[in-house]
VEXPA-704820 format. One line per field, with one value per residue (C-alpha): residue in one letter; residue number from 1; x, y, z. Coordinates in steps of 0.2 Angstrom, whole numbers, plus 5000, padded with zeros to 4 digits. Layout:
BEGIN
residu = c(a ...) $
num = c(NUM ...) $
px = c(X ...) $
py = c(Y ...) $
pz = c(Z ...) $
//
This chain:
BEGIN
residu = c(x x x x x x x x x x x x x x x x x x x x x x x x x x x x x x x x x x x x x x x x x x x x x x x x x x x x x x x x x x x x x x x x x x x x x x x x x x x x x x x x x x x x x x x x x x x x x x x x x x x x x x x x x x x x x x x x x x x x x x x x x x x x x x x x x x x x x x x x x x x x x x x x x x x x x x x x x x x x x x x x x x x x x x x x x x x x x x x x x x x x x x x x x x x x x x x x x x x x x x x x x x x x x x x x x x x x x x x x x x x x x x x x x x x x x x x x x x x x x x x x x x x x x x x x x x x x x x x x x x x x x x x x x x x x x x x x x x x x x x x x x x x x x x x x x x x x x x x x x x x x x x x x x x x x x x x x x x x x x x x x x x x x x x x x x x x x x x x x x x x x x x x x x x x x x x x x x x x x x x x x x x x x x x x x x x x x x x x x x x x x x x x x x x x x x x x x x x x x x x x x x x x x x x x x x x x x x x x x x x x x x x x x x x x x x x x x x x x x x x x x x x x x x x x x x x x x x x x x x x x x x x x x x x x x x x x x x x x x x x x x x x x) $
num = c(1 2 3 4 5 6 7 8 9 10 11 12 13 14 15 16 17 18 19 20 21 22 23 24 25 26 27 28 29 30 31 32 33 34 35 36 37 38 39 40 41 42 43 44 45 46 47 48 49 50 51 52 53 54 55 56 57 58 59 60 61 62 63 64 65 66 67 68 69 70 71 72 73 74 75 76 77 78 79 80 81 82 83 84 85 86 87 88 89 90 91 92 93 94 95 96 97 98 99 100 101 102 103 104 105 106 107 108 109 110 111 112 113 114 115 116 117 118 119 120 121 122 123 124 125 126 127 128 129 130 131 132 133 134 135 136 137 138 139 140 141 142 143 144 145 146 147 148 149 150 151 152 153 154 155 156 157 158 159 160 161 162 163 164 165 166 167 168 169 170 171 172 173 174 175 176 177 178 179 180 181 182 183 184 185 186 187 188 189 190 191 192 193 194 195 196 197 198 199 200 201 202 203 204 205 206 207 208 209 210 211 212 213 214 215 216 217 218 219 220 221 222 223 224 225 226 227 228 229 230 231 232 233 234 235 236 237 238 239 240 241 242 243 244 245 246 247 248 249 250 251 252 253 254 255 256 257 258 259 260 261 262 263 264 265 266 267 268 269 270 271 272 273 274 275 276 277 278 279 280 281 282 283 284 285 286 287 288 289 290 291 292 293 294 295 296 297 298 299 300 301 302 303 304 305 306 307 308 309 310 311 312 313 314 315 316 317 318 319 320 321 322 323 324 325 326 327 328 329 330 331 332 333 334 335 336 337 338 339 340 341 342 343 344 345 346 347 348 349 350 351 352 353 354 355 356 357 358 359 360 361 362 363 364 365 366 367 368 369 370 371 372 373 374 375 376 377 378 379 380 381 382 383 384 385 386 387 388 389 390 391 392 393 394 395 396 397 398 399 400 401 402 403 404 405 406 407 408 409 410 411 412 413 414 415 416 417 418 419 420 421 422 423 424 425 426 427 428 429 430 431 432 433 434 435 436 437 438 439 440 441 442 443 444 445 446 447 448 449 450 451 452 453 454 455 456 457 458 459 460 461 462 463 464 465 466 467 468 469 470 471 472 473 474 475 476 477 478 479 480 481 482 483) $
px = c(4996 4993 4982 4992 4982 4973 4962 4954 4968 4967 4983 4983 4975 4961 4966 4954 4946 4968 5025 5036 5050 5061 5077 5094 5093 5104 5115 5115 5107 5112 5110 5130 5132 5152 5151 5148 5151 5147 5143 5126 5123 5122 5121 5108 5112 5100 5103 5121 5121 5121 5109 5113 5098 5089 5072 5062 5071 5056 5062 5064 5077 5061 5058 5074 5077 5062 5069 5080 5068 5060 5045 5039 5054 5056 5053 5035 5030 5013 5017 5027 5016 5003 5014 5019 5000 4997 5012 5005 4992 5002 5017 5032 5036 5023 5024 5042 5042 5051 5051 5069 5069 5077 5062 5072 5065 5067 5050 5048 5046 5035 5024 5027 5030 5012 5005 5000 4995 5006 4993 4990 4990 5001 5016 5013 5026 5013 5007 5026 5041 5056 5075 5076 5068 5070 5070 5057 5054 5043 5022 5016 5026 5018 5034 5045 5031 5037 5057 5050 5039 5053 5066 5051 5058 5043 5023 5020 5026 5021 5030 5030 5039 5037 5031 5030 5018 5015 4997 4985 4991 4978 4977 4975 4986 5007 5019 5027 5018 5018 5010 5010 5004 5006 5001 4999 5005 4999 5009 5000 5017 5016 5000 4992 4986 4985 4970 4972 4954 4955 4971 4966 4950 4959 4968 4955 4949 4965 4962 4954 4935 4928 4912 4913 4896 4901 4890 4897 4880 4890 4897 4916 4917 4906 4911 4908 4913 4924 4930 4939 4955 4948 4966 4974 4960 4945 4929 4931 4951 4946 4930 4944 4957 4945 4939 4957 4960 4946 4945 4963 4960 4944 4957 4968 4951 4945 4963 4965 4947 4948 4965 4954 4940 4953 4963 4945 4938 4956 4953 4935 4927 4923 4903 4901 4912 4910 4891 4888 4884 4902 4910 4903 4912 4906 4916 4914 4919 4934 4945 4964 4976 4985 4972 4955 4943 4946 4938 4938 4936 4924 4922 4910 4915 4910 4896 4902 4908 4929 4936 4951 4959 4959 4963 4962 4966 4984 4986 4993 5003 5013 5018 5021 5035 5040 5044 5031 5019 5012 5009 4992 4983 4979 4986 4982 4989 4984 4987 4998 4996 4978 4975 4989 4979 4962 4969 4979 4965 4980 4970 4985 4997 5010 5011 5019 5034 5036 5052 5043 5043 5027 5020 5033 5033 5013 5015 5028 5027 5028 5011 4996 4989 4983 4977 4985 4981 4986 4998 4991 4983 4990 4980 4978 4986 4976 4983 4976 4988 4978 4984 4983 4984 4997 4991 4997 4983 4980 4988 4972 4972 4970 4986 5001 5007 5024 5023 5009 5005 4987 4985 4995 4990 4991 4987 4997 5011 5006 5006 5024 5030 5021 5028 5044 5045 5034 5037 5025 5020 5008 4991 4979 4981 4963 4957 4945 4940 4942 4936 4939 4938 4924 4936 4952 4946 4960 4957 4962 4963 4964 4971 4971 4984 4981 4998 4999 5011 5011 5023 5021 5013 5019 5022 5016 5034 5034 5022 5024 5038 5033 5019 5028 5041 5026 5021 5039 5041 5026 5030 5047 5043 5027 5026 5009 5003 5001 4984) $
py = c(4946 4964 4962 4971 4985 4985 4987 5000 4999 4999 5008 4995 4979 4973 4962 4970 4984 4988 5080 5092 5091 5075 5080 5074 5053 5047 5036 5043 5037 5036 5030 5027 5024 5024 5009 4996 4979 4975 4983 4992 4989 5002 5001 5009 5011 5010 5012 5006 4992 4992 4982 4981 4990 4983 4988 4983 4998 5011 5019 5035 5044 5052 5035 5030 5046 5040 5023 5029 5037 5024 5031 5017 5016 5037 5038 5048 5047 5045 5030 5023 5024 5017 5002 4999 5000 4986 4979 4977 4967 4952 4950 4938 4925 4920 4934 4939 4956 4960 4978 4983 4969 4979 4984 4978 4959 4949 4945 4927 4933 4947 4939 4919 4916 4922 4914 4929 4922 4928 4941 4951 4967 4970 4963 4977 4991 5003 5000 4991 4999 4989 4988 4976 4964 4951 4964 4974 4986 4976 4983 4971 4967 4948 4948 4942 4929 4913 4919 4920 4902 4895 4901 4897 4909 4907 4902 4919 4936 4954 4962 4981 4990 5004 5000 5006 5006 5019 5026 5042 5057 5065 5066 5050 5043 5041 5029 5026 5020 5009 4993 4977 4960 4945 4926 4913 4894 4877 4861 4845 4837 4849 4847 4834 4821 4831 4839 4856 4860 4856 4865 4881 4883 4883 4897 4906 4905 4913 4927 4943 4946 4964 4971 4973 4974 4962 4957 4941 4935 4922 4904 4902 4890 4895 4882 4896 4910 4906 4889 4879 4871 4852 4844 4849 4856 4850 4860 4859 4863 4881 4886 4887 4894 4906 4911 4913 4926 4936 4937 4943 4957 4963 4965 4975 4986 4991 4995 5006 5014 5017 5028 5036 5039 5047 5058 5064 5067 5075 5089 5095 5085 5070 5070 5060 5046 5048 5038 5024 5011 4997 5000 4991 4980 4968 4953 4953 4938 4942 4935 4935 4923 4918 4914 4905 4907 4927 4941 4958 4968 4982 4997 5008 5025 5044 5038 5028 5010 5009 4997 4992 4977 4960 4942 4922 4906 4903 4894 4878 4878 4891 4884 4868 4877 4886 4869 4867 4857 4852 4869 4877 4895 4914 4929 4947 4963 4981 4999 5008 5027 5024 5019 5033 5049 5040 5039 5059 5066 5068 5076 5072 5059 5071 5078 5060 5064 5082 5087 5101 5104 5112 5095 5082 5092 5087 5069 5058 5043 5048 5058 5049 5048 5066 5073 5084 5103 5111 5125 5132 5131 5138 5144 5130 5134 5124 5123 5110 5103 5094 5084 5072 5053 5048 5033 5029 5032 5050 5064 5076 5094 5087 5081 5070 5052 5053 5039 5028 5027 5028 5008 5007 5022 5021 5036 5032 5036 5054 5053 5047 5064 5074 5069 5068 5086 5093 5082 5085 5104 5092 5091 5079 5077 5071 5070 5084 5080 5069 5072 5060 5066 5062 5060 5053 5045 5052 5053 5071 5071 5085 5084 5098 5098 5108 5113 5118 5118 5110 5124 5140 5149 5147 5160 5162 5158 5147 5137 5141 5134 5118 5116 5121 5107 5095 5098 5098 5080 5076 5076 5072 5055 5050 5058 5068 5081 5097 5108) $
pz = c(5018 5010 4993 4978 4971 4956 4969 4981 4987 5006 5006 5011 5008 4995 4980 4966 4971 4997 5001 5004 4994 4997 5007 4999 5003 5014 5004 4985 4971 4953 4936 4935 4918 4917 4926 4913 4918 4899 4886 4885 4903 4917 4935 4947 4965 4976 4997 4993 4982 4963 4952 4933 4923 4907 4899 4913 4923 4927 4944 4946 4955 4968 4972 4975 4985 4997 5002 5016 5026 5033 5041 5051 5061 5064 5083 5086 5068 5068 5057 5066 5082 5072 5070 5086 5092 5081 5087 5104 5101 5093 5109 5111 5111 5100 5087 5080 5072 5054 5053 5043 5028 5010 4998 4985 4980 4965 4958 4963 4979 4977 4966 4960 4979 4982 4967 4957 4938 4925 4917 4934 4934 4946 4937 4925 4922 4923 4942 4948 4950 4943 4945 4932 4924 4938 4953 4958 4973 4983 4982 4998 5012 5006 4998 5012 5017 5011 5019 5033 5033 5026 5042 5053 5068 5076 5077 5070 5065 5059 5044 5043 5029 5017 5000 4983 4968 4953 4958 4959 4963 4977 4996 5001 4989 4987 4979 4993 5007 5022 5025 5039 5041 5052 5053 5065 5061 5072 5066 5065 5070 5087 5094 5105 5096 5078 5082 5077 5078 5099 5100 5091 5100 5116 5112 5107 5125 5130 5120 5126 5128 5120 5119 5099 5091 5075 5062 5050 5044 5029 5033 5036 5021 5005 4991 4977 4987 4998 4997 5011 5003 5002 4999 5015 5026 5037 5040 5059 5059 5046 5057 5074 5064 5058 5075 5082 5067 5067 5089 5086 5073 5082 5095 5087 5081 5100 5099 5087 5085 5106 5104 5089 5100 5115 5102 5097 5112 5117 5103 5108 5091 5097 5101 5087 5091 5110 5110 5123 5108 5107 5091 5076 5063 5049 5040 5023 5011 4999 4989 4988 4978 4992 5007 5007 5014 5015 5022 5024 5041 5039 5054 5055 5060 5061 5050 5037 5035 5033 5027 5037 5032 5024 5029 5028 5030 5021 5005 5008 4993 4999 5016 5006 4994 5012 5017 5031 5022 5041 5047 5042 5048 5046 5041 5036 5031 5033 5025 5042 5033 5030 5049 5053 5044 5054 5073 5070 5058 5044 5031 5017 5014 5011 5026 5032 5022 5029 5039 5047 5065 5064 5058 5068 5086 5087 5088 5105 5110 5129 5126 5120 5102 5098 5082 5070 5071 5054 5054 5037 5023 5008 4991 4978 4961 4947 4929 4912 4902 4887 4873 4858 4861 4842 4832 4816 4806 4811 4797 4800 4807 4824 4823 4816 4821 4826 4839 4843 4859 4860 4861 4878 4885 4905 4918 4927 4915 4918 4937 4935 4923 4936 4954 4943 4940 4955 4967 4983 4977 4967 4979 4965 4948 4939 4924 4920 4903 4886 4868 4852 4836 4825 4808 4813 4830 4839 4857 4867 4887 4897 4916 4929 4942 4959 4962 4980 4993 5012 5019 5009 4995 4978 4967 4950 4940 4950 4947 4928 4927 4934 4922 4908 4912 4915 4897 4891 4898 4893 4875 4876 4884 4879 4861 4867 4855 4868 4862) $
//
C-alpha cells in the first residue's frame, strides 16, 4: 500500500501531498515498427516481450533502458540493503516476500484494483508512464496487491519493486525509483471463536518491546477524518488491528534510524544523532483510497520531523474482489530510495543508478551500513531556455499560434524532453521565472537547468550542445515558441 503521487510524494508513500548515463539495457528495447501485426500498429519491446503501441504510448526509450537493472536486488546496493533491513523485521513463515514481479501491469490492476476514481490524477499521461492504453508501468508496487490477496500464499507479505512515474527533475527526485509494502491478514473463519479482536491483541503481545518515544494524540476511528468501515468492521476488532500495525512499523523505525545513528556515529558526524533521548515518532491521520482509518508515520531526526511512511486498515472491498471477503487487516507501503539516501547520507538520487566503483565499492553486506563519502564534486553548468506558451488567439509581436498548447500545458512535459536528451548530466531542472503578456495574454516560462555531471566535468560544447538539442525538442515536440 504505497500512495500514488500527486502527492509529496514520499518517494515513497503519501496520497496527495509520498544519474550517470544509463548503460546499454540488458535485453534491447525498440519501437519495432516493421513489425506490424495490423495496420498502423507497432510493437514496443520491453525486457523481452512485446506489447502493441497506440496513442496512449508515452514511454520513452530511457525509461525502458532502466527496467533491467533492478536495483533492489543488486547485492550491496544500498537499496537493496535497505530492503532487506526492512525485510527483517517482517520473517517467515508469517510474511512471504515478492521482490521480482514485471513493472509492467495492466491498469486495472494498478489503479481500478486499488479503487482510484476515474478523474485521479494519477491516471493522467502527464504523471503515468503507458505502454498502451490498457498497460501501464506500474507507479506503486500496490499494483500486485489484490494478485496477491487473491493467491493468498500466506497471512502476509512485503512487495519490493522498482517503480515509475514522469516527475521533477532535482536531487531527491527520479522517475524511476524503488518502493515496498507489506500487509497482515486475520480470517474470521481461522480464529478461535471469531473473535479477531482477542486473537490480534495476542499477537500484539508477541511482538517486540521498544523504548520509542511516540506521540498519537488522535482516536483510532474519527467518523469525519478517519472513519472505521462500518459495513464490515467493529470498533474493538480496528483499535487491535491498529495496534498490531503500528507496534510492527515502530519496529521497523528503531531499525532503521539505529543503523542510521551507527553509520553516523561510524563517520565522526554523529553528535547530533548520538543524544541519550529514545527516538521520537508521531502518527498522523491520512487518508488514502484503499485503507481507512490511515496514518502516516512521522520521525523526527537531525532536527526535523520526516516523514517516513504511510498506512492502514485495508479496504474491505478490495479483499472482497480478492476473494477473501473474511480476511480483514493492515498494510503500508514505504519510499526504499528515500530511507536509502537517509541511512548512507546519499545526497543525490542519481548517484543510485551509478556504475562507478568509486560509488558501489563503499557499500557490502558483510560490513555494516556506512555512509557515503563523495569522491568529487564537479562545477555546475547552468543554462535558461525560455519560451512562448501557442494559443490560438495570439498573432501579435510576441508571437504566432502555430499549435495550441497553452491549455494542457504540463511540467512535467518539460522534465520528460530534458532527461530525454541529458539523461543524468541533468542535476534539477526548475522553473525560474514566468511572464504573460499584457495584449495578447500569452504566457512565457523560463526554466534553468543545472547541467552537472556525477563523474567528471563537462565541457563547454558539451554542454551546448545538450541545451541546444533541449531547445530543438522543445519546439519540435511541444510546438514552444523559443525567445
Amino acid at each position: 500500500m504505497v500512495g500514488h503521487r500527486s502527492e509529496v510524494d514520499n518517494r515513497g508513500v503519501k496520497t496527495p501531498i509520498h544519474l550517470f548515463q544509463l548503460p546499454a539495457p540488458i535485453h534491447s528495447y525498440s519501437f519495432a515498427n516493421h513489425q506490424k501485426p495490423s495496420a498502423g500498429v507497432s510493437l514496443l519491446s520491453i525486457d523481452g516481450h512485446n506489447y502493441q503501441t497506440d496513442s496512449w504510448t508515452n514511454v520513452p526509450p530511457n525509461i525502458i533502458s532502466a527496467i533491467p537493472r533492478r536495483l533492489h536486488l543488486q547485492p550491496s546496493h544500498p537499496i537493496a540493503q535497505t530492503r532487506e533491513l526492512i525485510e527483517s523485521r517482517f520473517p517467515a513463515p508469517i510474511f512471504k516476500h515478492y521482490n521480482n514481479f514485471s513493472p509492467v501491469v495492466t491498469v486495472a490492476q494498478n489503479f481500478d484494483s486499488l479503487g482510484f476514481p476515474a478523474d485521479h490524477p494519477g491516471r493522467s499521461r502527464t504523471d503515468t508512464y503507458y505502454v498502451n492504453k490498457d498497460t501501464c508501468l506500474r507507479t506503486h508496487t500496490s499494483a500486485h496487491e489484490a494478485d496477491i490477496f487473491r493467491a493468498d500464499e500466506s497471512v502476509g507479505y512485503t512487495i519490493s519493486a522498482d517503480v515509475y512515474r514522469r516527475d521533477a527533475i532535482d536531487r531527491s527526485h527520479y522517475p524511476v525509483f524503488h518502493q515496498m509494502e507489506g500487509a497482515r491478514l486475520w480470517d474470521r473463519q481461522e480464529v478461535s471463536g471469531g473473535d479477531i479482536a482477542k486473537a490480534v491483541w495476542a499477537d500484539v503481545e508477541r511482538l517486540p518491546k521498544h523504548d520509542l518515544k511516540v506521540e498519537d494524540p488522535n482516536p483510532t476511528i474519527h467518523e469525519e477524518r478517519n472513519p472505521l468501515q462500518r459495513d464490515f468492521h467493529r470498533a474493538e476488532e480496528v483499535e487491535a488491528i491498529a495496534a498490531h500495525l503500528k507496534r510492527s512499523l515502530e519496529d521497523v523505525v528503531v531499525e532503521i534510524f539505529s543503523h542510521a545513528k551507527a553509520a553516523a556515529l561510524a563517520s565522526g558526524n554523529g553528535k547530533a544523532e548520538a543524544a541519550d533521548e529514545p527516538l521520537r515518532v508521531r502518527w498522523i491521520e491520512a487518508y488514502f483510497p484503499w485503507t481507512s482509518p490511515s496514518w502516516e508515520l512521522e520521525v523526527f531526526w537531525q532536527g526535523d520531523w520526516l516523514e517516513l511512511l504511510g498506512c492502514g486498515i485495508v479496504k474491505q472491498d478490495l479483499l472482497h474482489n480478492s476473494g477473501v471477503p473474511t480476511k480483514l487487516g493492515w498494510a503500508w507501503g514505504i519510499g526504499l530510495d528515500r530511507v536509502a539516501m537517509l541511512l548512507h547520507a546519499i545526497p543525490d538520487i542519481r548517484l543510485f543508478w551509478s556504475q562507478d566503483e568509486r560509488f558501489l565499492s563503499q557499500f557490502s553486506t558483510a560490513k555494516p551500513i556506512a555512509r557515503f563519502v563523495p569522491f568529487s564534486k564537479y562545477p555546475a553548468c547552468y543554462k535558461d531556455v525560455a519560451f512562448w506558451l501557442r494559443s490560438f488567439s495570439s498573432s501579435s509581436a510576441a508571437g504566432g499560434g502555430l499549435r495550441s498548447n497553452a491549455q494542457d500545458f504540463h511540467e512535467n512535459d518539460v522534465m520528460e524532453i530534458v532527461r530525454g536528451v541529458a539523461g543524468d548530466l541533468v542535476e534539477d531542472v526548475k522553473l525560474f521565472d514566468q511572464f504573460t503578456h499584457p495584449r495578447s495574454g500569452r504566457r512565457s516560462l523560463c526554466y534553468r537547468i543545472n547541467y552537472r555531471s556525477l563523474e567528471r566535468t563537462l565541457t563547454n560544447a558539451e554542454v551546448n550542445g545538450l541545451h541546444d538539442d533541449v531547445r530543438a525538442e522543445l519546439v519540435r515536440k511541444m510546438g514552444v515558441e523559443l525567445r
